[in-house]
N, CA, C and O atoms as a MOPAC input file, in Angstrom:
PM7 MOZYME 1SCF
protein

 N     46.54900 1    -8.78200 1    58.75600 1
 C     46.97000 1   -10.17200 1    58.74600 1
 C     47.19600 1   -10.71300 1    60.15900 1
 O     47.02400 1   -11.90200 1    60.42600 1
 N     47.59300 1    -9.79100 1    61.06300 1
 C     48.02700 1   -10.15000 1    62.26000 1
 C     46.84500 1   -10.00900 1    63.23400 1
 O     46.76500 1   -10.62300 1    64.29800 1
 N     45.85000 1    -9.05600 1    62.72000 1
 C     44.56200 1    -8.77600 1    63.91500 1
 C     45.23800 1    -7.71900 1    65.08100 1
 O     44.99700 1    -7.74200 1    66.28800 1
 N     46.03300 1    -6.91000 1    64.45600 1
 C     46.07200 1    -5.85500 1    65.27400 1
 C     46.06700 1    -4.58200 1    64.30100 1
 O     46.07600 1    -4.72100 1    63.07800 1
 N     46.05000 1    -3.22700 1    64.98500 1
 C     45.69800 1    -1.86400 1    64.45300 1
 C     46.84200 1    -1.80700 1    63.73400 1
 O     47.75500 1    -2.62500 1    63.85000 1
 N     46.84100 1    -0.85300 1    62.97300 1
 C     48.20100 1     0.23700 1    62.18200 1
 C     48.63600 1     0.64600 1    62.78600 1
 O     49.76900 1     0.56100 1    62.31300 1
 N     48.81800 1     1.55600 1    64.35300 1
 C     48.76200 1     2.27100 1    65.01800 1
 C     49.86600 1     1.17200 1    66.22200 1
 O     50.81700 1     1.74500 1    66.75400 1
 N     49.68100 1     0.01900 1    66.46300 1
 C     50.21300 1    -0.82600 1    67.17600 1
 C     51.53100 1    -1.67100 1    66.24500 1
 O     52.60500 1    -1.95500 1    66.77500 1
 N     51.30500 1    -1.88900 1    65.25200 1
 C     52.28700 1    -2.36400 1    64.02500 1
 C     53.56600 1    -1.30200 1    64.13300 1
 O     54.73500 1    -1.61100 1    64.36300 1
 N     53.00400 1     0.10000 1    63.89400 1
 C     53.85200 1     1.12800 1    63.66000 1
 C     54.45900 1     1.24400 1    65.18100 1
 O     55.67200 1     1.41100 1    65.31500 1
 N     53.85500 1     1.17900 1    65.98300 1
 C     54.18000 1     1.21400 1    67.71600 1
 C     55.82700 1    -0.08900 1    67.57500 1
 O     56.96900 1     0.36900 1    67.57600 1
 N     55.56200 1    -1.54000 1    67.47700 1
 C     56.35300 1    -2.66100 1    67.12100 1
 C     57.51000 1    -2.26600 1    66.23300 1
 O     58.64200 1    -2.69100 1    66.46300 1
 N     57.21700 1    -1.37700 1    65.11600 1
 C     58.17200 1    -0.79700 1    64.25300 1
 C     59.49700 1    -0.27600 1    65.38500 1
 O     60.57900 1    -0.67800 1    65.81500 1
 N     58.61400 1     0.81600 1    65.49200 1
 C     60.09500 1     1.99700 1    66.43300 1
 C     60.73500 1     1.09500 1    67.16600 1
 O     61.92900 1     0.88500 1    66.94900 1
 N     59.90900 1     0.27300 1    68.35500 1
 C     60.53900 1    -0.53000 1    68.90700 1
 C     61.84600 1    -1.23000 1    68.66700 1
 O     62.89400 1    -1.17000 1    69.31100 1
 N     61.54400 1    -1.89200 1    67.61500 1
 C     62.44300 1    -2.64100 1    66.95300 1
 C     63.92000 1    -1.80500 1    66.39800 1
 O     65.08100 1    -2.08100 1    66.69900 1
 N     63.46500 1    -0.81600 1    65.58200 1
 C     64.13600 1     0.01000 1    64.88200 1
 C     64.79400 1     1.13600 1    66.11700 1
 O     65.63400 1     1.98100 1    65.80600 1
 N     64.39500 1     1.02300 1    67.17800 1
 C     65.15800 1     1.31500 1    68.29600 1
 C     66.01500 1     0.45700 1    69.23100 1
 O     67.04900 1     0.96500 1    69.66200 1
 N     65.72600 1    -0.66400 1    69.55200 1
 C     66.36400 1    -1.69800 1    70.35900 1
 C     66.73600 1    -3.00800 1    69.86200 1
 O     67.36700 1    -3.81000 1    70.55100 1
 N     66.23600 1    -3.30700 1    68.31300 1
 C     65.96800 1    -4.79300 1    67.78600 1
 C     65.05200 1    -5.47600 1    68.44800 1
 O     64.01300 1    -4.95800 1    68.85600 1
 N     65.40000 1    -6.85700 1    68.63100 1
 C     64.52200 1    -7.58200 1    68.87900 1
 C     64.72200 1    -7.63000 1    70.63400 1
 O     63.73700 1    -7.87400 1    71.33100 1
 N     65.78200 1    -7.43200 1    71.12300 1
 C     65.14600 1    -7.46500 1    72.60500 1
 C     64.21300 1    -6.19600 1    73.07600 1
 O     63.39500 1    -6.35100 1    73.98200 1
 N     64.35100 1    -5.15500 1    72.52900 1
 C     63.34900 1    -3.97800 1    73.34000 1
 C     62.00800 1    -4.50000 1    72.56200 1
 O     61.06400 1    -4.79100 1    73.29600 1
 N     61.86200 1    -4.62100 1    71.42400 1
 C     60.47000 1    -5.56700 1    71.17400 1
 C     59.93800 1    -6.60000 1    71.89200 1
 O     58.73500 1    -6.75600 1    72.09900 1
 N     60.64100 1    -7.16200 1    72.19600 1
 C     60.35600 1    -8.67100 1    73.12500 1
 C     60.51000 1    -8.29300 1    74.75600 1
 O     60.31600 1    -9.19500 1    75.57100 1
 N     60.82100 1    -7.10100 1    75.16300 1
 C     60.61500 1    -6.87700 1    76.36800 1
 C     59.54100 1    -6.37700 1    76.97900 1
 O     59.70400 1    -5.27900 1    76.44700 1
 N     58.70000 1    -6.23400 1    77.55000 1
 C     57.22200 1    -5.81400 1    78.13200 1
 C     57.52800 1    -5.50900 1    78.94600 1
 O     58.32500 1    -6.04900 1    79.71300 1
 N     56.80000 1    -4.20200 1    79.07000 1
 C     56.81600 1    -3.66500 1    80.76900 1
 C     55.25800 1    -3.97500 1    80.92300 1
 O     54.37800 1    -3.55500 1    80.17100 1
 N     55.05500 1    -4.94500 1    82.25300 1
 C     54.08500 1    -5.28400 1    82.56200 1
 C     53.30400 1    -4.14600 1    83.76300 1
 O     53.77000 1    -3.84500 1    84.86200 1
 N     52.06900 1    -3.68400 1    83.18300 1
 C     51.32900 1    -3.02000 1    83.76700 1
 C     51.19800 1    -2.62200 1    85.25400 1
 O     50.55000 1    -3.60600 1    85.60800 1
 N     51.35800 1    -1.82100 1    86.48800 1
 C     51.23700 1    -1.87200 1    88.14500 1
 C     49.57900 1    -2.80700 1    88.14300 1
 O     48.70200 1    -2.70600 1    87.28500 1
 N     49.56200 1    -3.57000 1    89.22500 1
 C     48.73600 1    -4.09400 1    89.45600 1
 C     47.85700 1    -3.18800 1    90.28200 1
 O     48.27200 1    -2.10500 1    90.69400 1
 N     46.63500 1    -3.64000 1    90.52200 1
 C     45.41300 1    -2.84200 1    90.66600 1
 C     45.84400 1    -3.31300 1    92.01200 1
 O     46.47700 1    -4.33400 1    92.27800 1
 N     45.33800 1    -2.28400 1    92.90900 1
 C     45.27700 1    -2.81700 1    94.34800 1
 C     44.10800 1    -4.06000 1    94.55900 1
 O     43.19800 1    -3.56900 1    93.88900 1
 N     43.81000 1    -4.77500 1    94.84100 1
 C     43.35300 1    -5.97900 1    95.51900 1
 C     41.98700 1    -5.56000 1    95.98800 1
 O     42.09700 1    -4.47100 1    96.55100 1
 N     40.60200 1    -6.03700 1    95.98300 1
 C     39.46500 1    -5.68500 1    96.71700 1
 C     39.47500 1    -5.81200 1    98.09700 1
 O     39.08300 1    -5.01300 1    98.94700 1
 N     40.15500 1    -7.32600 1    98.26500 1
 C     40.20100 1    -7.52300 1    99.70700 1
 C     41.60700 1    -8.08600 1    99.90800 1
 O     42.46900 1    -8.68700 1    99.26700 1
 N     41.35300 1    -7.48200 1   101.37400 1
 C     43.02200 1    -7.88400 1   101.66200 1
 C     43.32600 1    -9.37200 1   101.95900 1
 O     42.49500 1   -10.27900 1   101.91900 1
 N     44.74700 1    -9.49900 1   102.28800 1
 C     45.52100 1   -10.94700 1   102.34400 1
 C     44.51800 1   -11.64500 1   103.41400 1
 O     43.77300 1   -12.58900 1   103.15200 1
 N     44.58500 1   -11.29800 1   104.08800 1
 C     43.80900 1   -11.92900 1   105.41200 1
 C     42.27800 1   -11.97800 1   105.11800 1
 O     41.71900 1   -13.00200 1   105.51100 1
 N     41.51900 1   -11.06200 1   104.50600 1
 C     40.48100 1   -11.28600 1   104.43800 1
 C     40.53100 1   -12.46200 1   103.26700 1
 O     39.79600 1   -13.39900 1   103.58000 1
 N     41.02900 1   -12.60500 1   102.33400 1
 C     40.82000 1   -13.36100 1   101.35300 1
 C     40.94200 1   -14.83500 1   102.07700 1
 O     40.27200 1   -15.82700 1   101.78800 1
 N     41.75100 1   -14.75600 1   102.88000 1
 C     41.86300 1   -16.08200 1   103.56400 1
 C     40.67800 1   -16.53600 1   104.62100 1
 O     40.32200 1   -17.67100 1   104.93900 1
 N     40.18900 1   -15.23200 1   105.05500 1
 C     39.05700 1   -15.59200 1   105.40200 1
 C     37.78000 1   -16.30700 1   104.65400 1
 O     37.13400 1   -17.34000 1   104.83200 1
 N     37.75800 1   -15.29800 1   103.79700 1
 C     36.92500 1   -16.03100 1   102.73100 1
 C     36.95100 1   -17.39000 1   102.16500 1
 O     35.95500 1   -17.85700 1   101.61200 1
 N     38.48500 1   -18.29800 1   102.33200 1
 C     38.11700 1   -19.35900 1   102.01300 1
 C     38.45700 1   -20.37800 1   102.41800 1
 O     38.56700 1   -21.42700 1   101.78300 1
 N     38.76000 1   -20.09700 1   104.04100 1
 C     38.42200 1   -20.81700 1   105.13700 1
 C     36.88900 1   -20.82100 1   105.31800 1
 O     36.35200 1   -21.77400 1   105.88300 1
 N     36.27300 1   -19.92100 1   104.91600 1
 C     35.08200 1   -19.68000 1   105.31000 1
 C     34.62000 1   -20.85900 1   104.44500 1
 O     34.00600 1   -21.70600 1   105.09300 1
 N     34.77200 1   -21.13200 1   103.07900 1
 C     33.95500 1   -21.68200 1   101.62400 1
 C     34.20300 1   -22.87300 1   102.07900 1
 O     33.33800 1   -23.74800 1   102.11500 1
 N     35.87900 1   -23.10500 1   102.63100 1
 C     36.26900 1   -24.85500 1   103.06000 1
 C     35.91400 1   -25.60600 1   104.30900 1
 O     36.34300 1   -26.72300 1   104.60000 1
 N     34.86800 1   -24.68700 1   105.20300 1
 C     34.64200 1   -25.17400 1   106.53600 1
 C     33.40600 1   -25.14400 1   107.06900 1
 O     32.94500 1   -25.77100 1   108.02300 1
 N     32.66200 1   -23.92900 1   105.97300 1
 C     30.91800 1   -24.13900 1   106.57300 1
 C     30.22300 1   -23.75800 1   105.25300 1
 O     30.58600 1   -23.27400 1   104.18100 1
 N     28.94400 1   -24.22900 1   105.85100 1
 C     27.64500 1   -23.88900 1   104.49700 1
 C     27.08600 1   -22.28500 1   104.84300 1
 O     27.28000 1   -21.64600 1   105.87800 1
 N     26.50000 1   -21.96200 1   103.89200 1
 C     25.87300 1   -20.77300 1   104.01800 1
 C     24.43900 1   -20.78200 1   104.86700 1
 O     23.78800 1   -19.75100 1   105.03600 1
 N     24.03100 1   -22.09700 1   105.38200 1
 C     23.18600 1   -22.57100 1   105.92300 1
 C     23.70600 1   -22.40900 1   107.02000 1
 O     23.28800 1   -21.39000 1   107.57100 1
 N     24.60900 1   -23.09600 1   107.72000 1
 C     24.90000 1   -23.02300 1   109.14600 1
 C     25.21400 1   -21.54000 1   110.07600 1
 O     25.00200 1   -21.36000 1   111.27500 1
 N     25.84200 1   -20.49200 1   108.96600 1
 C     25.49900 1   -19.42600 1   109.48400 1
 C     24.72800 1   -18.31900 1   109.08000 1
 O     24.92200 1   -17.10400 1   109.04900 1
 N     23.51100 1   -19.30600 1   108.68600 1
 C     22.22200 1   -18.38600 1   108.55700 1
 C     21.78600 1   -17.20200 1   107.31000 1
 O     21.07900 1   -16.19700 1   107.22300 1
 N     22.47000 1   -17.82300 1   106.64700 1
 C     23.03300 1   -16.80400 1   105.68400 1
 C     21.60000 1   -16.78000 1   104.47900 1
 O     20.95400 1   -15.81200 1   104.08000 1
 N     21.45900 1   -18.30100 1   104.13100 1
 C     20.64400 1   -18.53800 1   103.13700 1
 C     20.40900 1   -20.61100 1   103.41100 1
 O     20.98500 1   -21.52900 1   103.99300 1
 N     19.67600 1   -20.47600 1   102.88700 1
 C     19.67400 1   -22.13000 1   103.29400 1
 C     20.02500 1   -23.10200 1   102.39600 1
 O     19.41600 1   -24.17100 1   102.43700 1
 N     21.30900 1   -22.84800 1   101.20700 1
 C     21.89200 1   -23.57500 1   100.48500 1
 C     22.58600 1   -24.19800 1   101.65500 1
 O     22.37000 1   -23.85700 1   102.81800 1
 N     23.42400 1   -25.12000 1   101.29500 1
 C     23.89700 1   -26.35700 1   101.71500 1
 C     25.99900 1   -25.61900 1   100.84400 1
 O     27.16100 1   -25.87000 1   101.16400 1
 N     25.61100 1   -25.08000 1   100.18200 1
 C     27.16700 1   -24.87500 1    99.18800 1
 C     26.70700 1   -23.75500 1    99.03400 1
 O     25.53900 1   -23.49600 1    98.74300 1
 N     27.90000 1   -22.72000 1    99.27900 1
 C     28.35300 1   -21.41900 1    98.66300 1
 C     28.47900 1   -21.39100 1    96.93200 1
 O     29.02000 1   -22.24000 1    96.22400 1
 N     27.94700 1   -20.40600 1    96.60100 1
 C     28.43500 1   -20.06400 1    94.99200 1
 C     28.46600 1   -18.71500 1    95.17300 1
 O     28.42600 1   -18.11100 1    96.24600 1
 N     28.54700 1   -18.21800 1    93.93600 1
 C     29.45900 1   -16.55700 1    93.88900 1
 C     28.52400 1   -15.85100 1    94.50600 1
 O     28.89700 1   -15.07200 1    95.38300 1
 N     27.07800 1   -15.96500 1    94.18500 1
 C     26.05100 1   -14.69100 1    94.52100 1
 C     26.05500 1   -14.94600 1    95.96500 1
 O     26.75200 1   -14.15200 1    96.59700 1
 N     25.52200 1   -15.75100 1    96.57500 1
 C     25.78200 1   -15.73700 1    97.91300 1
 C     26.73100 1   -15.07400 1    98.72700 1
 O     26.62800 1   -14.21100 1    99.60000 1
 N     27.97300 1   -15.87500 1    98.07400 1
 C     29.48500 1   -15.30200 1    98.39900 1
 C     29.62200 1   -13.44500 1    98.56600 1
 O     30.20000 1   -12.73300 1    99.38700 1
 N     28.79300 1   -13.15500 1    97.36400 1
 C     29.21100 1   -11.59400 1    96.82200 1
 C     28.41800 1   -10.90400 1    98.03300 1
 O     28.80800 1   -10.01000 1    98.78400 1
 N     26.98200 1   -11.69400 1    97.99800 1
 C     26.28500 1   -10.22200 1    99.67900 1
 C     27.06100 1   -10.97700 1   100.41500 1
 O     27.42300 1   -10.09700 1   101.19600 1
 N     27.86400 1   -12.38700 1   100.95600 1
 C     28.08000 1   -12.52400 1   102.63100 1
 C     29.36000 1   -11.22900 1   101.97700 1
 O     28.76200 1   -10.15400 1   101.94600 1
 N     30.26600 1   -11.11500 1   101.67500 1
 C     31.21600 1   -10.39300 1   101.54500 1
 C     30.88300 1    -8.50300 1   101.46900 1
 O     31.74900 1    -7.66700 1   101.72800 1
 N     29.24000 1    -8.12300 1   100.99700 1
 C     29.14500 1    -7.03900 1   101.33100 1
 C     29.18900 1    -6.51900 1   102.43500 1
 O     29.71300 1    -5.47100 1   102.81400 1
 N     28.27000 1    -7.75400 1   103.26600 1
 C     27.68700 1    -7.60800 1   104.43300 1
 C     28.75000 1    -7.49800 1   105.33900 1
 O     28.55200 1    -6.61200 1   106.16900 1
 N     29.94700 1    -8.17400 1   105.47800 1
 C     30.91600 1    -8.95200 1   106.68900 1
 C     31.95300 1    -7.68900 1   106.12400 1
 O     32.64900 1    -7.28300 1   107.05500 1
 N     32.29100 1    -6.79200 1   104.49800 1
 C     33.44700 1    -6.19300 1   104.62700 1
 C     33.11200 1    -5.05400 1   104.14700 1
 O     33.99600 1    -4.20000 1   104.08700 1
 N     31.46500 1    -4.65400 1   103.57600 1
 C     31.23200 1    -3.81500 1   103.16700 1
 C     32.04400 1    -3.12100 1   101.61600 1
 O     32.37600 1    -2.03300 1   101.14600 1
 N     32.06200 1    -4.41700 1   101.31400 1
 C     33.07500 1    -4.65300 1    99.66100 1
 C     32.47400 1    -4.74800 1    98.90700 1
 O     32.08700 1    -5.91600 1    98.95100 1
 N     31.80000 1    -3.99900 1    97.65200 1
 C     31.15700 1    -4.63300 1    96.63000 1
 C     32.37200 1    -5.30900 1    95.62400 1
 O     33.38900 1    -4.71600 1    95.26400 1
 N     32.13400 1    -6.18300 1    95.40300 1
 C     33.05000 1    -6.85900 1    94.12600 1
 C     31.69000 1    -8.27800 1    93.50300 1
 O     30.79000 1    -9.01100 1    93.91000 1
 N     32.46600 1    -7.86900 1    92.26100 1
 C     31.45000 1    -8.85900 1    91.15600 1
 C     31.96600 1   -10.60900 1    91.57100 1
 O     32.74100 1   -11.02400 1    92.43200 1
 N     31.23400 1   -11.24700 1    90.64900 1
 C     30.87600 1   -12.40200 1    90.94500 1
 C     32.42700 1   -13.30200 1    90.25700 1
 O     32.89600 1   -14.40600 1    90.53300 1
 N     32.81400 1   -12.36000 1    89.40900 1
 C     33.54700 1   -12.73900 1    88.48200 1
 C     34.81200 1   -12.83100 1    89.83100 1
 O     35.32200 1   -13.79400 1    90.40500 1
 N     34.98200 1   -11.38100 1    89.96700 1
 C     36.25200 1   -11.82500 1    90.92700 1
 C     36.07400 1   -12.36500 1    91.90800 1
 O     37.17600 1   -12.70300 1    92.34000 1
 N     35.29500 1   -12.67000 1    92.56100 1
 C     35.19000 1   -13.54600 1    93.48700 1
 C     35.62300 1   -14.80100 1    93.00400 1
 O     36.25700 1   -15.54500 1    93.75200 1
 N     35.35400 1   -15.12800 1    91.82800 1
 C     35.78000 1   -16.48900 1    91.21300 1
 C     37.10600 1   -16.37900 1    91.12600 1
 O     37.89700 1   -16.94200 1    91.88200 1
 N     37.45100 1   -15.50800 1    90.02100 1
 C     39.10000 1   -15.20700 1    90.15400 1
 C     39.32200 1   -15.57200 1    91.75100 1
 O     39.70300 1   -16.72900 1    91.92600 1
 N     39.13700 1   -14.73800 1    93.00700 1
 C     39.76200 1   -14.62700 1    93.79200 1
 C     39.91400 1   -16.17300 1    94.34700 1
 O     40.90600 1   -16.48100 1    95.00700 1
 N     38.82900 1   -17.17300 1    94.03100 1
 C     38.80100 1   -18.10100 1    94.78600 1
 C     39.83300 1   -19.09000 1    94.27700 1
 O     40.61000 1   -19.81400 1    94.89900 1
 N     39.59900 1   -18.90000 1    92.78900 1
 C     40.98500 1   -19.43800 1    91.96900 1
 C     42.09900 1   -19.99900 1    92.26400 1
 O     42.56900 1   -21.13600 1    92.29700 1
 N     42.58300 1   -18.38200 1    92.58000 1
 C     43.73300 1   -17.67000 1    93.10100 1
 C     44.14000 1   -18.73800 1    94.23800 1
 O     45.18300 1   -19.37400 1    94.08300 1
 N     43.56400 1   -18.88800 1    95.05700 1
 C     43.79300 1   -19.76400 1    96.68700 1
 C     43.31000 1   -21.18400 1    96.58900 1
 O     42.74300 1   -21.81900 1    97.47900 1
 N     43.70100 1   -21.70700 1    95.03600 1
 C     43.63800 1   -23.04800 1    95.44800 1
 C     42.09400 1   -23.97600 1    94.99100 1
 O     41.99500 1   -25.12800 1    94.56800 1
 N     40.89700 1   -22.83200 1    95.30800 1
 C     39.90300 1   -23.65600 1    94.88300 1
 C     39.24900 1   -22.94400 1    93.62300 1
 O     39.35300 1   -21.80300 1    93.17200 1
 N     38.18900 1   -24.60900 1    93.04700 1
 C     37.54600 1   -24.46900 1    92.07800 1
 C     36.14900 1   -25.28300 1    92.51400 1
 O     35.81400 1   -26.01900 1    93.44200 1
 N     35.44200 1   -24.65200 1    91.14500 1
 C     33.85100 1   -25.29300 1    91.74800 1
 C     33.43700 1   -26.75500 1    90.99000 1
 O     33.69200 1   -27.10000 1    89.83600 1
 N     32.70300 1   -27.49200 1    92.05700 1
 C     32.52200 1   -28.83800 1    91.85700 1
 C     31.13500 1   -28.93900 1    92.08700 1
 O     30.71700 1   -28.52300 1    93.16800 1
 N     30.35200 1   -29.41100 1    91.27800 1
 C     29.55000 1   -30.27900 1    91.98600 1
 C     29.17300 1   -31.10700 1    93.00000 1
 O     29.76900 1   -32.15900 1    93.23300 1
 N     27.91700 1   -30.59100 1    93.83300 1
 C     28.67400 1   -31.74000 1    94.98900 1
 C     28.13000 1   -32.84200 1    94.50800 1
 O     27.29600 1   -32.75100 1    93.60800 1
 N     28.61300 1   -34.41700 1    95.16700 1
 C     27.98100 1   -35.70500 1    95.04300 1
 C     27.53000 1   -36.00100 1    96.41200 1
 O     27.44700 1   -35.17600 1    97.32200 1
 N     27.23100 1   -37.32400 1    96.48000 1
 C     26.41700 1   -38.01300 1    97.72000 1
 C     27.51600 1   -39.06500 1    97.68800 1
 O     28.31200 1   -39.67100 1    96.97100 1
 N     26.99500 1   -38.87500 1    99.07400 1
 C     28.23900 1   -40.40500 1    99.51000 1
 C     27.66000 1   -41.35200 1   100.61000 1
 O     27.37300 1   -40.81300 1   101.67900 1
 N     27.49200 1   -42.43800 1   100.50800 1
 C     26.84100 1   -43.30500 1   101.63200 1
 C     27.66400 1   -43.39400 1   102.77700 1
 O     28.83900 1   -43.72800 1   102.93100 1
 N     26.66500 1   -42.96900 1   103.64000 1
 C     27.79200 1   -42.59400 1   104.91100 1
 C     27.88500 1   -43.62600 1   105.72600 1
 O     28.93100 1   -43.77800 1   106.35800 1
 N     26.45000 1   -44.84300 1   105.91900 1
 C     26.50300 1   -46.02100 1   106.21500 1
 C     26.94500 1   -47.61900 1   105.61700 1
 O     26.45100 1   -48.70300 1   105.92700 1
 N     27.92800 1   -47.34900 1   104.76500 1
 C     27.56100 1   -48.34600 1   104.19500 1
 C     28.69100 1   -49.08700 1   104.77600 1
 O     29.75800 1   -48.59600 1   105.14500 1
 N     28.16300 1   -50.94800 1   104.83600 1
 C     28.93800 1   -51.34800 1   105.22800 1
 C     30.06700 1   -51.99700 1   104.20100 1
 O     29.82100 1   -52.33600 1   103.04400 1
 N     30.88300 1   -52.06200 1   104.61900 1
 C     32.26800 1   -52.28900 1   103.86200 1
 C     32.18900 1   -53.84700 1   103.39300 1
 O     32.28400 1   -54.20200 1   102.21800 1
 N     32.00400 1   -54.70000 1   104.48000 1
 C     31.85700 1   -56.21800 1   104.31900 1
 C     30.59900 1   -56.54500 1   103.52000 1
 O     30.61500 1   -57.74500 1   103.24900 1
 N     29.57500 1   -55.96800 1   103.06600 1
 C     28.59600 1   -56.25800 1   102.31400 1
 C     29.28000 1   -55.17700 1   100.92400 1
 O     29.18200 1   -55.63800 1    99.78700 1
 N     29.49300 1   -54.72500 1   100.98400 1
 C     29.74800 1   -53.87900 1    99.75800 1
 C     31.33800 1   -54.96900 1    99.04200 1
 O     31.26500 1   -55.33800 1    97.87000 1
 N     32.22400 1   -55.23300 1    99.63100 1
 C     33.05000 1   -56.24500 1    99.14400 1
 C     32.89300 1   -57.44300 1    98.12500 1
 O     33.20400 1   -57.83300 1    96.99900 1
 N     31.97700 1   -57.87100 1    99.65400 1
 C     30.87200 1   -59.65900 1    98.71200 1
 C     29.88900 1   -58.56100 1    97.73800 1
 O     29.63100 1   -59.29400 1    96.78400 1
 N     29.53200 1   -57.86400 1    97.58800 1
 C     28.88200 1   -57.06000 1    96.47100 1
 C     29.50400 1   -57.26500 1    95.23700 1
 O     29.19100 1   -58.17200 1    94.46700 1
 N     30.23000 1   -56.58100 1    95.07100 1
 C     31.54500 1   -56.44000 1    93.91400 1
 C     32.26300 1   -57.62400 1    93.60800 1
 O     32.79100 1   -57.80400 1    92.51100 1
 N     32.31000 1   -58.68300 1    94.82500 1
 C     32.77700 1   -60.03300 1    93.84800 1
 C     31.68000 1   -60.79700 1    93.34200 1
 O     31.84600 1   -61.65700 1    92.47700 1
 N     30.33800 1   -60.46800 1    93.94200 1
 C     28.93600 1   -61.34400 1    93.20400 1
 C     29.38100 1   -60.39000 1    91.64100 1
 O     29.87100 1   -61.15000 1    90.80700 1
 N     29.30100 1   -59.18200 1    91.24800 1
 C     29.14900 1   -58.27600 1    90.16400 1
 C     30.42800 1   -58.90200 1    89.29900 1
 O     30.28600 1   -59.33400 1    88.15500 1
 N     31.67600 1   -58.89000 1    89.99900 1
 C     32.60100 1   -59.90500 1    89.20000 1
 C     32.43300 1   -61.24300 1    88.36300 1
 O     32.78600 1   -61.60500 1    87.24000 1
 N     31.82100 1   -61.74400 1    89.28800 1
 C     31.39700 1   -63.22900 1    88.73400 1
 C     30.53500 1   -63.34600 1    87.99800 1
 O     30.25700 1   -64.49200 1    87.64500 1
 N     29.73000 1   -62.17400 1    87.44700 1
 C     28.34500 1   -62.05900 1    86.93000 1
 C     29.25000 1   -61.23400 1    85.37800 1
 O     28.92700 1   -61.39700 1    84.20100 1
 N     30.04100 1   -60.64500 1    85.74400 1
 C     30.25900 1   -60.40500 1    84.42900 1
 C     31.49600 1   -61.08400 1    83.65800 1
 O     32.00800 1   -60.70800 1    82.60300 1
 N     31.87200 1   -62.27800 1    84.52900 1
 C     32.72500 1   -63.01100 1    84.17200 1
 C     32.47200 1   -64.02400 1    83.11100 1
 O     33.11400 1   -64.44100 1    82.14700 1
 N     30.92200 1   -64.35000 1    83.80600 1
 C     30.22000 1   -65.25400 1    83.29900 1
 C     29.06600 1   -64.65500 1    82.00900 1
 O     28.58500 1   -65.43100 1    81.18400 1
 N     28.81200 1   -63.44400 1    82.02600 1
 C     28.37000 1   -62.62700 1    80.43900 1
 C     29.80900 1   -62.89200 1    79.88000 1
 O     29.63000 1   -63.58800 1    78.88100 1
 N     30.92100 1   -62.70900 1    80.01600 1
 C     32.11900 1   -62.75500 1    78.96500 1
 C     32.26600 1   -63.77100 1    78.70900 1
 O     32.97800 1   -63.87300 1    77.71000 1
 N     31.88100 1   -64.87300 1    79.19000 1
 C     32.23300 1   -66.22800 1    79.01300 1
 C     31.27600 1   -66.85500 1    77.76300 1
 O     31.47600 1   -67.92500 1    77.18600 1
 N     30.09100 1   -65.81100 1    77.48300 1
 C     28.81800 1   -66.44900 1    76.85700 1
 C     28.17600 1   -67.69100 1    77.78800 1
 O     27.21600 1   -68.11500 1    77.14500 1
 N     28.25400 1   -68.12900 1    78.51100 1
 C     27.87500 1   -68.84600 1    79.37600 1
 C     26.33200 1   -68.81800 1    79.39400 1
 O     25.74800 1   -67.78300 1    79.71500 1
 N     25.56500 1   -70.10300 1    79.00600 1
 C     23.77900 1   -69.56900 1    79.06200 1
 C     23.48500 1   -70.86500 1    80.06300 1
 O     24.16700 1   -71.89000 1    80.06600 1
 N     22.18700 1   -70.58200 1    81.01900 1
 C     22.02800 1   -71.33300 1    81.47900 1
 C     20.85300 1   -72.39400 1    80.74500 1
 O     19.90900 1   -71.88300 1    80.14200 1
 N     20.95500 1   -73.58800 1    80.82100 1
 C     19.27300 1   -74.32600 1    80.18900 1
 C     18.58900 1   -73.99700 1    81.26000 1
 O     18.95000 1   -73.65600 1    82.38700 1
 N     17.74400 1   -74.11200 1    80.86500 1
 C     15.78500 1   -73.93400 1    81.14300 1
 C     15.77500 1   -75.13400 1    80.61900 1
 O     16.14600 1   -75.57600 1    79.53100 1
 N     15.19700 1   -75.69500 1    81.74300 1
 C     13.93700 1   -77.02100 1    81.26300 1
 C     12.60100 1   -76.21600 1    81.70100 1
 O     12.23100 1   -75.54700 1    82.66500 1
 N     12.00300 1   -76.71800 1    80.26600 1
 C     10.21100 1   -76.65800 1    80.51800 1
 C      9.52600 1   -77.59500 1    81.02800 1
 O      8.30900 1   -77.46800 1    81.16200 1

C-alpha cells in the first residue's frame, strides 16, 4: 500500500516499538561522498562558464559552454573524469542554470525605438476603437 518492501515496514516497526515516534522520525543522514572537485576548483569552473566562451579559449568553437564540452575542458585542465550529470548538479549548486541564449540589438537606437512603440500604441488604439478608414473609389 505504501510502495515499500516487508523488510523496510518491519525495519519502521522496531523503530517505533523502540523509541516511538521520535526514533522513527529521526534519520541519520548518510556521510557525504567526498566532492569530485574541490572548493576552489569548482569556483573555477564557474567563473570560467560566467566570463568566457569555449571559443575564446580554443577549446571548441561554440559560442556557450554545455556539459559535454564542460566534462573534456575539466578532464583536460584537472584530469577529473566526472559525468555530465554532475557537472550539472555541480553548476546548480553555485548559483547557475541553463538558458538559452537570445540576441539582443546592440545598436539600436533608443530615440527611434521610443517613437516606435508610440506609432504601435496608436495603431492598436485605433484597432480597439474599431475605427475604419473610408476609401473613396
Amino acid at each position: 500500500m505504501v510502495n515499500v518492501c516487508r523488510q523496510t515496514v518491519s525495519h519502521y516497526v522496531s523503530l517505533f516499538n523502540e523509541g516511538g515516534l521520535e526514533l522513527l522520525l529521526h534519520r541519520d543522514v548518510a556521510p557525504l561522498r567526498e566532492p569530485f572537485l574541490t572548493e576552489e576548483q569548482q569556483e573555477e569552473v564557474k567563473h570560467l562558464v560566467l566570463t568566457t566562451t569555449p571559443a575564446e579559449l580554443g577549446w571548441d568553437i561554440a559560442s556557450a559552454w554545455n556539459t559535454k564540452i564542460l566534462q573534456s575542458y575539466v578532464h583536460h585542465r584537472y584530469g577529473i573524469s566526472i559525468s555530465r550529470e554532475a557537472l550539472r548538479k555541480l553548476l546548480h549548486r553555485k548559483g547557475l542554470s541553463w538558458t538559452r541564449p537570445t540576441y539582443t540589438l546592440a545598436k539600436g537606437d533608443p530615440d527611434r525605438q521610443k517613437n516606435f512603440e508610440r506609432q504601435m500604441d496608436l495603431i492598436k488604439k485605433i484597432n480597439r476603437s474599431g475605427f475604419r478608414p473610408v476609401v473613396h473609389r
